[in-house]
N, C-alpha and C positions, 0 to 999 in steps of 0.2 A: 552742924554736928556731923552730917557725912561730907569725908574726905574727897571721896571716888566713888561710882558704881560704876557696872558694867553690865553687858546682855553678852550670851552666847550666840553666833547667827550658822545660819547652816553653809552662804557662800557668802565666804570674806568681800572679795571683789565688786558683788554687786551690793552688798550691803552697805562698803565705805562707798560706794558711787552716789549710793541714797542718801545718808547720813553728808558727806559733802557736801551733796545740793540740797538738803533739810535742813543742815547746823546753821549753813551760810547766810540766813536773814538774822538770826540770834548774835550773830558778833562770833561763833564758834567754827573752831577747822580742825583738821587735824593736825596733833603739834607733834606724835610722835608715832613709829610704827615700830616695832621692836623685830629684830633682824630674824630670821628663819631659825639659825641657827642655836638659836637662843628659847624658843620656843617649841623647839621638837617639827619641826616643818608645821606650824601652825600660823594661819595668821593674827597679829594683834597689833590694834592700833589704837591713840588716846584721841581723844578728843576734847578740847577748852576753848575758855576766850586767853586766858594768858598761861595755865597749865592745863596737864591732862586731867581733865575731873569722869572723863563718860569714856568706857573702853570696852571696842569688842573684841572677843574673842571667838578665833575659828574653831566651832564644835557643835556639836548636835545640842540644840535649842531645848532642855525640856518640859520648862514653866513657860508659860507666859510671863511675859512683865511688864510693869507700867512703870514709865519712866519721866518725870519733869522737868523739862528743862524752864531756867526765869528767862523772860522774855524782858525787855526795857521800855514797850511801850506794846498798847493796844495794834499798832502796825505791824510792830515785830510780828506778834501773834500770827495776824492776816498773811504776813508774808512768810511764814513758816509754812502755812497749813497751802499755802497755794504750791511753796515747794515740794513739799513734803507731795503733796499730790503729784503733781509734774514728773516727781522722778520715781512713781511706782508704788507710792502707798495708797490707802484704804480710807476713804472719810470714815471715821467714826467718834464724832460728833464736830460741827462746823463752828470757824469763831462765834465767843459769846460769852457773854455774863452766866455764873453759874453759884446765883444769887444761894442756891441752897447751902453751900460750904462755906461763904465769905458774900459781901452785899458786893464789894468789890474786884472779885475773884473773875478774871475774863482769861477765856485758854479754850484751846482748838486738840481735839484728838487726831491721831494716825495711826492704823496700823500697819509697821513696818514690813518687809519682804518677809519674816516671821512671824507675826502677827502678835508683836510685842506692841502692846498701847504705849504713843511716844504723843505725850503732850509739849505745849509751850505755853506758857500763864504767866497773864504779867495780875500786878497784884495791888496795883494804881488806882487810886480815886481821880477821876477825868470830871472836873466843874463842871457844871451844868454851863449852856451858853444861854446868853441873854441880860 
């Protein structure tokens, strides 16, 4: 149902630096950055695995937001939330099942350099071993 969303951040620069090394366990990069000129000296850039689905934009942040992105495996997840940490974000809440929304619902919080909730959930039934 949704196309695209996007968050406002306060400094472009260090925000695509985070989201770079956050997208990049998901399969996700950035695919596009729209030229200065065309945005009023603003920065904006997309982010997907094959288009832009996730876009920031340079401006003053004034919601919060929560944002989810699909992960393709329980690893994904774990490797999100380690980047996501590594390059400057906020535990808030660590991988894990989050049996109260879905029995099979596992996803890791972060809060971004704005303190926008930036999850990853994969949404996978993982067999029991044995």
């Amino acid at each position: 149902m949704i196309d695209h969303t996007g968050v406002s951040v306060s400094n472009f620069d260090a925000s695509k630096a985070f989201y770079d090394k956050a997208l990049a366990p998901l399969g996700a990069r950035m695919l596009m950055q729209v030229p200065l000129e065309r945005t009023g000296g603003l920065g904006v850039a997309g982010y997907g695995r094959e288009r832009p689905t996730f876009w920031l934009h340079e401006g003053r942040p004034t919601d919060r937001q929560h944002v989810a992105f699909s992960a393709r495996s329980r690893e994904e997840v774990d490797a999100f939330h380690r980047a996501a940490l590594a390059a400057g974000g906020r535990d808030n809440g660590g991988p894990g099942l989050r049996r109260h929304y879905h029995p099979d619902y596992y996803g890791a919080f972060v809060l971004d350099l704005d303190g926008h909730n930036v999850e990853a959930v994969f949404h996978g039934h993982v067999p029991a071993k044995g």
